[in-house]
Every structure is written in C-alpha cells, then in structure tokens.
C-alpha positions as CSV (number, residue, x, y, z in Angstrom):
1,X,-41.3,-77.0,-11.1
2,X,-37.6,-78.5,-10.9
3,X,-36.7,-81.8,-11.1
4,X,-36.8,-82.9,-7.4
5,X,-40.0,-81.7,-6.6
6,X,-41.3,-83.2,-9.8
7,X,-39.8,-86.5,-9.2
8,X,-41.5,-86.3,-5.4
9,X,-44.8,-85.4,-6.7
10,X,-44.7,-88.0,-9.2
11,X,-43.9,-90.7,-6.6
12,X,-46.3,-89.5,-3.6
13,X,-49.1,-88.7,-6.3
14,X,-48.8,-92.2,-7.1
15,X,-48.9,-93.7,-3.6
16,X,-45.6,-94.0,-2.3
17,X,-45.3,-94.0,1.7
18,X,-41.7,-93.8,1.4
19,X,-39.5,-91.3,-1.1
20,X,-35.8,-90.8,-0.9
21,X,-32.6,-89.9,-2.9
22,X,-29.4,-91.3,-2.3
23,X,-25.6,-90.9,-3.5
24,X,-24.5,-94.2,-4.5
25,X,-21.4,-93.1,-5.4
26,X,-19.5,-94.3,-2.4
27,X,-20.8,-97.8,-3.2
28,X,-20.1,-98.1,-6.8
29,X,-17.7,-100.9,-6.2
30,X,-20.1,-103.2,-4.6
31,X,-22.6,-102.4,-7.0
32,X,-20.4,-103.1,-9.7
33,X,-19.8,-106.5,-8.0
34,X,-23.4,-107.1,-7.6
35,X,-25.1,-105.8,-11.2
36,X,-22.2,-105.3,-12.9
37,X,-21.4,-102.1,-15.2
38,X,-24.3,-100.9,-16.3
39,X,-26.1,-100.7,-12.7
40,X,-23.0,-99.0,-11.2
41,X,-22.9,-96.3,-13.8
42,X,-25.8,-94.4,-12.2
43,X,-24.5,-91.4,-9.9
44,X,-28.1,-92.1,-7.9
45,X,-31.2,-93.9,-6.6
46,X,-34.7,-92.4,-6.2
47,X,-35.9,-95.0,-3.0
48,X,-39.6,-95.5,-3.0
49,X,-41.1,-97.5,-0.2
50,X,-44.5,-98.8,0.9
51,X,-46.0,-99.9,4.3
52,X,-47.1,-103.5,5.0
53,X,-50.6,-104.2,6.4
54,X,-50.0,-104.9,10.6
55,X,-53.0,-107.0,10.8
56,X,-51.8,-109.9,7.9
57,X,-48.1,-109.0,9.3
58,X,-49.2,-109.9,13.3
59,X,-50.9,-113.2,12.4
60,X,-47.5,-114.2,11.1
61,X,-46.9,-116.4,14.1
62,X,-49.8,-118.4,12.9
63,X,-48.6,-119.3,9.6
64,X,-48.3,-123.0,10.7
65,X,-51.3,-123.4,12.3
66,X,-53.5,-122.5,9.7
67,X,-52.0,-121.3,6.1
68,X,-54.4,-118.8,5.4
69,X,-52.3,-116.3,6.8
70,X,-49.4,-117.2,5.0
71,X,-51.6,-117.3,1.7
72,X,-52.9,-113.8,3.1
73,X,-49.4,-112.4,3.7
74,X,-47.6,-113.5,0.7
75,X,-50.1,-112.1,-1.2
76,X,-50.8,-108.7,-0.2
77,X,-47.1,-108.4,1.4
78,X,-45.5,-109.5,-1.5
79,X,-47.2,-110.0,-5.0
80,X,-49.5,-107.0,-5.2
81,X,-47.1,-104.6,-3.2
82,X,-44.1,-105.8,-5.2
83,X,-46.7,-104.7,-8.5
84,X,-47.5,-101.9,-7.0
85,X,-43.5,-100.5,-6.4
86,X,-43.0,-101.7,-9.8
87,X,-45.8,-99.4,-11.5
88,X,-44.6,-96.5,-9.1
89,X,-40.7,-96.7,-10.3
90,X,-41.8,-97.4,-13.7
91,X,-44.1,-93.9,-14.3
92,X,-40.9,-92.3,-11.7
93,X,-38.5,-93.7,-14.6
94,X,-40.5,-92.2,-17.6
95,X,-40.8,-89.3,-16.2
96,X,-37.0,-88.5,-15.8
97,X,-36.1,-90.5,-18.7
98,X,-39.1,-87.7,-20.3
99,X,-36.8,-84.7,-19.0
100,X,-33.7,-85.9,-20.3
101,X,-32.0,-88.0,-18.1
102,X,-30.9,-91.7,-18.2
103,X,-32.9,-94.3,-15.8
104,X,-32.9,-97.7,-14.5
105,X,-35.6,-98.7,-12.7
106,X,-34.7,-101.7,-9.7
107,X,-37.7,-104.4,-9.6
108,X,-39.1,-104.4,-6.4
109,X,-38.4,-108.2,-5.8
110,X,-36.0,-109.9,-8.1
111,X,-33.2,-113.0,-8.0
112,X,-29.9,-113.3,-10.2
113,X,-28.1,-115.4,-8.1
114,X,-30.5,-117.6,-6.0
115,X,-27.1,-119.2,-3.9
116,X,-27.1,-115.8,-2.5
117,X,-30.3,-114.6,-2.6
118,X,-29.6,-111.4,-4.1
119,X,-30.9,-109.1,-7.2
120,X,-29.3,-107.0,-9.4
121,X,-29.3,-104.1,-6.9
122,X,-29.9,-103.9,-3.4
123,X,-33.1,-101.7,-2.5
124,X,-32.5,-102.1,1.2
125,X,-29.3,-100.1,0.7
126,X,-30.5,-97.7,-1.6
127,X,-33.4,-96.9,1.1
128,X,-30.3,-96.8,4.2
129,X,-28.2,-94.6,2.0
130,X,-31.6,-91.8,1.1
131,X,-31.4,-91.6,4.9
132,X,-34.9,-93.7,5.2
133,X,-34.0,-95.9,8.1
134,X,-30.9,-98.5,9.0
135,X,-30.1,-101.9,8.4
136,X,-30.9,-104.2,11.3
137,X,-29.5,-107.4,12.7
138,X,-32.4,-109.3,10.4
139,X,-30.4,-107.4,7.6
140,X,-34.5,-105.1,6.9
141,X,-34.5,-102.1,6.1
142,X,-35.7,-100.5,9.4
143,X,-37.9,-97.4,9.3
144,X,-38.2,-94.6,12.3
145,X,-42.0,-95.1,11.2
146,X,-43.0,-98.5,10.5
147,X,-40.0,-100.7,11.5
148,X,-38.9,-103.5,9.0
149,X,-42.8,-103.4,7.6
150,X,-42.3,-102.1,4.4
151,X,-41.0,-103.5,0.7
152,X,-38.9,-101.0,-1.2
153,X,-38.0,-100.6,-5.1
154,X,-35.4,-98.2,-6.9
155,X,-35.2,-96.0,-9.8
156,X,-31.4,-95.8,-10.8
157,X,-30.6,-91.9,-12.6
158,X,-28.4,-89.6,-13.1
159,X,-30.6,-86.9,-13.1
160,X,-29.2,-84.4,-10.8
161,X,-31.4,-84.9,-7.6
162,X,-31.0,-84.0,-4.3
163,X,-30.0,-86.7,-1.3
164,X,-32.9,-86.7,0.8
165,X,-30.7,-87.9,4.1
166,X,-27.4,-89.3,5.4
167,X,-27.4,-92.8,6.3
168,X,-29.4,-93.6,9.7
169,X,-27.1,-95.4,12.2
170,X,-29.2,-98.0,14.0
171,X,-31.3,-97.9,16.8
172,X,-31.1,-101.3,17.2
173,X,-28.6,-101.6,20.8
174,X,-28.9,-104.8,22.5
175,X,-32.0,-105.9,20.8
176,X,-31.7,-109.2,19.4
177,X,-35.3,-110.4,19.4
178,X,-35.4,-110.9,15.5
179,X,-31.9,-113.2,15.8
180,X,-33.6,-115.4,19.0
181,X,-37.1,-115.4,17.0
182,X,-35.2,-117.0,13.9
183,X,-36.5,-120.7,13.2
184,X,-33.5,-121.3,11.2
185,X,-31.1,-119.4,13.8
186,X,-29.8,-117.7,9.9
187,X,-28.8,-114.3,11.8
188,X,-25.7,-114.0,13.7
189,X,-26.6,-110.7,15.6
190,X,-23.8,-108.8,14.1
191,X,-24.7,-104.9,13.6
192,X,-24.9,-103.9,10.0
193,X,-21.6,-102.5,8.7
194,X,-20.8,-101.0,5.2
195,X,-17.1,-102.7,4.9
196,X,-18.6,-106.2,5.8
197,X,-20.8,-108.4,3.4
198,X,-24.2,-109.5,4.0
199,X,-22.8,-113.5,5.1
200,X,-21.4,-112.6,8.3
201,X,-24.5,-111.7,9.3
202,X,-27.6,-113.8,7.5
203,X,-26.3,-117.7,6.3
204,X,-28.9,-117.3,3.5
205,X,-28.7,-121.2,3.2
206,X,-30.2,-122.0,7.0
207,X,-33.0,-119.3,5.6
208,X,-33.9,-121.0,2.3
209,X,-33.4,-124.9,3.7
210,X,-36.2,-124.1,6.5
211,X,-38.6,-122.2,4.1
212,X,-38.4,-124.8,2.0
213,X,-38.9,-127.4,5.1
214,X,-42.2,-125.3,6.0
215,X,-43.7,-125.3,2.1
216,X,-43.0,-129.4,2.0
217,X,-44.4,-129.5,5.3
218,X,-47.8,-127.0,5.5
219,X,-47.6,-125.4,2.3
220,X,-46.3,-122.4,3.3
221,X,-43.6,-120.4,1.2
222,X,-43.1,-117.5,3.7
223,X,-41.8,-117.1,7.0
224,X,-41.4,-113.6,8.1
225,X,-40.7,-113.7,11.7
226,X,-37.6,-111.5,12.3
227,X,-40.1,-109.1,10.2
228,X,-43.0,-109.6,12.5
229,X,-41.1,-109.5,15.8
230,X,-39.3,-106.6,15.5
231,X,-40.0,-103.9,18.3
232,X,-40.7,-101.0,15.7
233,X,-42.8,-102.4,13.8
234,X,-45.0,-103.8,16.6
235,X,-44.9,-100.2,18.0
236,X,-46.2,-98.5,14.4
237,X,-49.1,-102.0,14.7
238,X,-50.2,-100.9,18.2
239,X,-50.3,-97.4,17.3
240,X,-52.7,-97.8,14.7
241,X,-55.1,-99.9,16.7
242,X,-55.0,-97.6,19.7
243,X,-56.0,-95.0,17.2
C-alpha cells in the first residue's frame, strides 16, 4: 500500500469527514511570515476536517437568550472536536514520521499572536489549497458539503503525497448574509484573494471587543453567527432533517 493511500486510510479509519493534500509551496512566503522557518520548510499539508453538529450550530441565534446553547456549542463545536482533530493529525503524523518522512502536525485551534488572532499556520488555507472548499467573505473555510460547519487541523510533511485538488474559487457571488448578520459589523464583504491579507477583510478587533462584550454581559464566549447564517451550511442542516 503506498504512501497516499496509507495516509487516507489512516485519517478516514480514524474519523475524518474531510482529507486533503495540498502544495504549500506557492505560499511559503506567507507561511514563513506567519510560523516562521521551521513551518515553511514543509513542501506540504495533509488537511483533515470534521463536520459540526447542525442542531447545536442552528440554536446559535439563541446564545443570548439562554446560554445553554452557547455552553452546548462551544463545547462540542470546539473543545472536543478541536481534541478530536488533534488525536487524528497526531496518529496521521506518526505514521509518516514511521515511514520515513519529516512531520509537523498543526493544532487544530491555537493563538501566537492574539492582536491578530492567528496560529502558527493557517488550517483554513491549507483546507482551500487541498481543493476542500473556498474562503468566504466570513474568511471560513466553505465546504461544497457542509458550508462553513466544519473545524479543520493540519499535518505539515514532506512526504511525497499527492494534491488532492486545486484551489476552489468561491461560490459565494452576491451573498453577503454572513457580513449583514455580523454583530460587530468585523467583515467588510471583500472576496477572498491570495495577494491580499486577512485585515481588509475581517477587523479582528470589532470581533474580539463584542465577544468579549457578550461574555461580561451573558456569559457567553462564542458567537458564531456568520457560521450559522451561511446559505450552505443551512442547506447541508435542512438536508439532514428532511432525511
């Protein structure tokens, strides 16, 4: 069994909803910006994704009213699936780190500069590069299948794996409904380009001033709106209940 299949099996065995393989070459001087050396000098990133629950996800516009579904949604929507992307990339790590080849694995949620709310390497774009879905005005990760309802995580290699996709250019068009349905009006409705950096299009300041208005306020950490509202995702929701 070669390597790619091996590395797919190992992921999908292990629950994955979402595999992919990107060239990160192209970006390896924003990486480098981002992570620095070290992250940049993997050739590629092994995507692994997994789906959000609709029900916890469409009582989102609730939050405020009563904070159980924020409570809900942070937990299952964040803490466990963030632990579960974690133990996925992890075994996908040792196991190409087993054959021979030299890993990083990306945590699934993670902050090394909290002014601009970034980690050490951007899953979102590893995901958009594997050919997984594209970056929407909200600046998610939008999948064909589930919308922006997913959280994502990253193995960095350079074991010699096949890119799973090109780049998905959005399907977004005139849809703005996650930049209207902002509390903090953060989004400027600008479509996601590759040249351009994250600020022209998410003030990441308006975000983090209202969240942190809400959890002085109600007790609630988590918003989640341009995530809930998105047309995609509510599509995938209604899907699954009609089934």
């Amino acid at each position: 069994m070669n390597v790619n299949t091996l590395t797919r099996k190992c992921a999908t065995s292990e629950g994955a909803d979402f595999f992919g393989v990107a060239d990160v070459l192209p970006a390896r001087e924003a990486i480098r910006e981002q992570g620095g050396e070290l992250v940049a000098s993997f050739p590629r990133a092994v995507s692994i994704g997994l789906k959000l629950f609709h029900p916890i996800v469409d009582q989102l516009p609730r939050r405020l009213e009563d904070n159980v579904h924020a409570q809900n949604y942070d937990h299952h929507c964040y803490t466990v699936i963030n632990q579960r992307l974690d133990l996925i990339t992890s075994k996908v790590a040792d196991l190409l780190q087993t054959q021979g080849y030299r890993v990083y694995p990306v945590p699934a949620s993670q902050t090394i500069n909290t002014a601009r709310s970034i980690g050490v390497f951007s899953n979102k774009m590893a995901a958009h590069m594997a050919g997984l879905g594209w970056i929407g005005k909200s600046c998610l990760l939008v999948t064909p299948e589930n919308g922006p309802r997913c959280r994502w995580a990253t193995v960095l290699t350079d074991a010699p794996l096949a890119q799973t996709g090109p780049p998905m250019d959005t399907r977004c068009g005139d849809c703005k409904e996650c930049v209207d349905v902002c509390p903090a009006q953060a989004f400027t409705g600008r479509n996601f380009r590759e040249d351009e950096h994250r600020d022209v299009r998410f003030d990441t300041k308006k975000c983090k001033d209202y969240r942190k208005k809400c959890h002085d306020q109600y007790g609630v950490k988590e918003c989640g709106m341009c995530l809930w509202v998105c047309p995609h995702g509510k599509a995938a929701s209604q899907k699954l209940s009609a089934g």
